[in-house]
C-alpha positions as CSV (number, residue, x, y, z in Angstrom):
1,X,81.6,108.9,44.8
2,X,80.3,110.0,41.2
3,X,78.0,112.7,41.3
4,X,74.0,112.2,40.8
5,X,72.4,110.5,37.8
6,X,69.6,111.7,37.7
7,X,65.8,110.9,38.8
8,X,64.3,107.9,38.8
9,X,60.2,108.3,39.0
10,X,61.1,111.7,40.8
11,X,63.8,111.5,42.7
12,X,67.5,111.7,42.5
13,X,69.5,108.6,42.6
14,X,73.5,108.8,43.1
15,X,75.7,106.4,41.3
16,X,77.4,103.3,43.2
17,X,80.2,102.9,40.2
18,X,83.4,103.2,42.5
19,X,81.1,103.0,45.8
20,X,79.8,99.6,45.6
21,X,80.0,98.9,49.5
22,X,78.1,100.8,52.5
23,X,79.8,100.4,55.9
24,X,78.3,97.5,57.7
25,X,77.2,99.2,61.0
26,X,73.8,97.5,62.2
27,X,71.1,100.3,62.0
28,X,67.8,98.4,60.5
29,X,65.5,100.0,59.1
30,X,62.4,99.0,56.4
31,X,62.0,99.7,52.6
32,X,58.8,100.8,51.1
33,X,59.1,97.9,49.2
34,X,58.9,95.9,52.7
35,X,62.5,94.4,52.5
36,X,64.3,94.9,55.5
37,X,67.8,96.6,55.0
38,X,70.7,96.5,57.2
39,X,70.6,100.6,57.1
40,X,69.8,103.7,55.3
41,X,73.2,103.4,53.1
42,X,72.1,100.0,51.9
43,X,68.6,100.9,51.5
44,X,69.6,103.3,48.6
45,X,72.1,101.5,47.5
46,X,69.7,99.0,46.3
47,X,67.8,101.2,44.8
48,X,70.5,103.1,43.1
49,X,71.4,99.6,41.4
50,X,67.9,98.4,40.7
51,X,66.6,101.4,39.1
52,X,63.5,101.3,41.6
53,X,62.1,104.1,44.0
54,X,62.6,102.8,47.6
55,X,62.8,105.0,50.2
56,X,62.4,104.4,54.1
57,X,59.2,103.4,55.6
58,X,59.9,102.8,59.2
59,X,63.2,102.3,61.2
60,X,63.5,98.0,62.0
61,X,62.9,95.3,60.8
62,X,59.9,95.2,58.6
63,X,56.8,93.2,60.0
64,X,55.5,90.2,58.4
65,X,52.3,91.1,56.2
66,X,49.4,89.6,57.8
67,X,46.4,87.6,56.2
68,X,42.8,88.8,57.2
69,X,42.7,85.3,59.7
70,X,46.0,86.5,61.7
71,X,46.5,85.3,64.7
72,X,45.6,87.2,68.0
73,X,48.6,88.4,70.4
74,X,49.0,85.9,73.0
75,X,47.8,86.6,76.5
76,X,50.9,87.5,78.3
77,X,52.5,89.3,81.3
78,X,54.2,92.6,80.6
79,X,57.1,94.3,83.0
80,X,54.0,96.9,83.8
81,X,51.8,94.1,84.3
82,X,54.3,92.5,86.7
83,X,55.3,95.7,88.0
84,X,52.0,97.0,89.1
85,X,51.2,93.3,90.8
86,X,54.0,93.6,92.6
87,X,53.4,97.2,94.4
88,X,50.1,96.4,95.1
89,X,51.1,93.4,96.9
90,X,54.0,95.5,99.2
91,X,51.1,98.2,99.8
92,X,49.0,95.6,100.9
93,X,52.2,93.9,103.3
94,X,53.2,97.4,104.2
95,X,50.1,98.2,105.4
96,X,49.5,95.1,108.0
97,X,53.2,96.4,109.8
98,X,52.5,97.2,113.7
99,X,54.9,99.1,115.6
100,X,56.4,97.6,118.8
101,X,54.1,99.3,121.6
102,X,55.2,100.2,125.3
103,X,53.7,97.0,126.7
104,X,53.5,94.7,123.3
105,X,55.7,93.7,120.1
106,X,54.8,94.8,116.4
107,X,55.5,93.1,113.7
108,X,57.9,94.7,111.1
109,X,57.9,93.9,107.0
110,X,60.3,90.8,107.3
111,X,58.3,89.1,109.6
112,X,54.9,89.6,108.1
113,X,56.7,88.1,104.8
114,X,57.8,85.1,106.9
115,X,54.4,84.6,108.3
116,X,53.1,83.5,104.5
117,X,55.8,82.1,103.8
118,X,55.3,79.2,106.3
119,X,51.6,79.6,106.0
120,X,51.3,78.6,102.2
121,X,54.8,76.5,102.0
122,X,54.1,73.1,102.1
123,X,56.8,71.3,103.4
124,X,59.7,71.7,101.2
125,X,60.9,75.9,102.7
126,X,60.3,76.4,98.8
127,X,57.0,78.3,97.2
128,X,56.1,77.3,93.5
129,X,53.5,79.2,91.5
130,X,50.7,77.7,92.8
131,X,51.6,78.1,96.6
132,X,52.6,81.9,95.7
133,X,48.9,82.2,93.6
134,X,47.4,81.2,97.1
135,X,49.1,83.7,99.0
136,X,48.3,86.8,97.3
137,X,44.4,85.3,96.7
138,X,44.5,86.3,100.5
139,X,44.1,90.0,98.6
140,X,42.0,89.7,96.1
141,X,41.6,93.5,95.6
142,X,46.0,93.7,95.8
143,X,45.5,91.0,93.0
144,X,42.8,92.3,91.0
145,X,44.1,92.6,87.7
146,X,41.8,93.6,85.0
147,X,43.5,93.7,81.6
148,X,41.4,91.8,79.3
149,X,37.4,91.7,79.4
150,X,37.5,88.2,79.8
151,X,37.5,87.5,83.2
152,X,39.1,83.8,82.3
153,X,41.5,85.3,80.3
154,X,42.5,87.6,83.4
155,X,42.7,84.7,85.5
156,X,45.4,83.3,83.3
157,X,47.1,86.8,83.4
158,X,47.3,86.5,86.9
159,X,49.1,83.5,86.9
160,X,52.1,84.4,84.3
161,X,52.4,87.4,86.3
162,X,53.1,85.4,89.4
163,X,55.6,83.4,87.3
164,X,57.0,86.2,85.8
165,X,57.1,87.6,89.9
166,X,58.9,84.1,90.5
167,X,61.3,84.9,87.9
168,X,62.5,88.2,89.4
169,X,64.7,86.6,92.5
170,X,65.2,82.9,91.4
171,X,68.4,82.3,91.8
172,X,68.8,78.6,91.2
173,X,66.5,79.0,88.3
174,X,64.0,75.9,90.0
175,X,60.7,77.9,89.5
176,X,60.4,77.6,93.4
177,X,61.5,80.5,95.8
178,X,63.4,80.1,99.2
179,X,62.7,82.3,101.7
180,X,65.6,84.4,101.3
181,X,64.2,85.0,97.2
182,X,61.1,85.4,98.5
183,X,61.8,87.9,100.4
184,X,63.9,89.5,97.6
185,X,61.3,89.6,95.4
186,X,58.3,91.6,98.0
187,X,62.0,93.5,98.9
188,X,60.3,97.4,98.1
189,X,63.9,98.8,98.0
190,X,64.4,96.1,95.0
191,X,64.1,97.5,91.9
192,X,63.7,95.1,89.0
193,X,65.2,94.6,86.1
194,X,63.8,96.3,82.5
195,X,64.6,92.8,80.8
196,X,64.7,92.6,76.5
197,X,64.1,90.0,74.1
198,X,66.6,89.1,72.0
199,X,66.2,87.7,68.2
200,X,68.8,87.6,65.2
201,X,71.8,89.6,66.9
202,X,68.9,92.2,67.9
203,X,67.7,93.0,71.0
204,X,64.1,94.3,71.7
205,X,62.0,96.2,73.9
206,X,59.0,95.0,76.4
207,X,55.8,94.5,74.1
208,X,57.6,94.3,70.7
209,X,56.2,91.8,68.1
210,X,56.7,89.7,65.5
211,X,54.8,87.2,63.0
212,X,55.9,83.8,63.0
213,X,54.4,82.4,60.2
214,X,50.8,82.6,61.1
215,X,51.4,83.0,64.9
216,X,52.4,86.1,66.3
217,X,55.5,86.4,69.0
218,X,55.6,89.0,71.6
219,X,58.2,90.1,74.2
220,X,57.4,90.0,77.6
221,X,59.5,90.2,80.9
222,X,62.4,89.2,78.3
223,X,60.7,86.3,76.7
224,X,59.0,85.3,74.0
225,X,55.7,84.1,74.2
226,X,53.8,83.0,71.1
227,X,50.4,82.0,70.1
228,X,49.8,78.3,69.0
229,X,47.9,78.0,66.1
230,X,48.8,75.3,63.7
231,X,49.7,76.7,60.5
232,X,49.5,73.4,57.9
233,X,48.1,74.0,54.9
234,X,49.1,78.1,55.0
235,X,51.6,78.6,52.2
236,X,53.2,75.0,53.2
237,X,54.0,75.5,56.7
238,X,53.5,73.0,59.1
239,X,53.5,73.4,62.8
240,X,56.3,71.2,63.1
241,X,58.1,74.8,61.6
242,X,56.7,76.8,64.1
243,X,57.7,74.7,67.5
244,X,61.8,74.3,65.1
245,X,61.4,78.6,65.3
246,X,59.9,79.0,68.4
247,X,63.2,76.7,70.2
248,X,65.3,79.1,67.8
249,X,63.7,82.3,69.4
250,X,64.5,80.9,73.2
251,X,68.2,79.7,72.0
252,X,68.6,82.9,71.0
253,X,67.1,84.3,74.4
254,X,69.3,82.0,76.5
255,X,72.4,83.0,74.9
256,X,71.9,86.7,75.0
257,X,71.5,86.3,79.1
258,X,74.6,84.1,79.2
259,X,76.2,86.8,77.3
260,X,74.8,89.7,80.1
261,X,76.0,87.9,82.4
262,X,79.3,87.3,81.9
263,X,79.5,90.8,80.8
264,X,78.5,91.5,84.3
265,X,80.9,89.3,86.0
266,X,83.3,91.3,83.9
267,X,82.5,94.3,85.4
């Protein structure tokens, strides 16, 4: 590589005559210039060839500027959210155990769990969301889950949390758990899953966002989940583009966890 040619608005640029490629290792990060560069080596690169001052002002990809009318995050379940539902509702199962006396039976955890199951199940030996919501309403304090102000919006919380509960042990992917997920999912020895998102080759941690046009996406128990607002008449886009990228966020879900696992049959 030739040696430095000098500065450019203070400071030193190198010179990409015989370098004209960077190695092609993905390691994102964003420009001051808010153009998102493969990594650091390309980063200066452009700005060796352009003449222009760029230097890094964040590692990833860079986030969409947002207008003073940007959407709000959508209400959503996070893996705490989840997380801390779920152990409140084993304490509260836990707790109702009664050991086998000298003259009478207890009951121990497995049984208790049967007990609801059969009490809220309503026919088919499968519990949907709603059938799951009434079950742990018989706790409201286990269940009392206080996130936003808005005690409405709460309410919805509550209910993507029991989906996202759902989510944890069903096998058959039917939204509805058989006993035997049932009691996977209430299992305290089962630890579950830290799930990511995945977008563009990228994969991305619980509570990461992005701007969709004039929506805004966020990652949550390794899904997407994005506001709705129709953007027509905002810089041309329609919401016709919004639902076209919103089915390319969940293709690209689906075929990173076909891609887990078959990399976990491998193994």
């Amino acid at each position: 590589m030739d040696d430095l040619l000098g500065r450019v608005d203070g400071t030193w640029m190198i010179s990409w005559v015989g370098w004209t490629k960077c190695k092609s290792h993905k390691r994102p990060v964003c420009g001051s210039n808010g153009k998102t560069y493969l990594n650091h080596c390309e980063l200066h690169r452009d700005a060796c060839l352009t003449g222009s001052k760029i230097q890094v002002d964040y590692d990833g990809h860079c986030k969409e500027k947002t207008s003073d009318d940007a959407a709000a995050s959508p209400v959503v379940c996070y893996q705490s959210d989840r997380d801390e539902l779920r152990r409140r509702v084993i304490q509260w199962l836990q707790a109702e155990i009664i050991p086998d006396g000298w003259f009478s039976k207890g009951n121990n955890y497995s049984e208790i769990l049967e007990k609801y199951f059969k009490s809220y199940d309503d026919g088919d030996s499968r519990l949907d969301s709603s059938e799951f919501l009434n079950f742990l309403e018989q706790n409201q304090t286990a269940i009392n889950i206080t996130t936003y102000v808005d005690q409405e919006t709460n309410k919805i919380l509550k209910g993507l949390c029991v989906e996202a509960l759902i989510e944890l042990s069903d096998e058959n992917a039917d939204w509805k758990l058989s006993f035997n997920e049932f009691l996977k999912c209430l299992n305290p020895t089962f630890s579950p899953p830290d799930k990511k998102c995945a977008l563009e080759d990228e994969t991305y941690e619980d509570g990461a966002e992005t701007q969709v046009q004039c929506n805004r996406c966020v990652c949550a128990c390794g899904n997407w989940v994005c506001t709705a607002m129709s953007c027509e008449g905002k810089d041309g886009q329609n919401e016709g583009d919004m639902s076209r990228y919103v089915d390319e966020l969940r293709k690209h879900q689906e075929t990173a966890e076909r891609s887990s696992k078959v990399s976990s049959k491998d193994i």
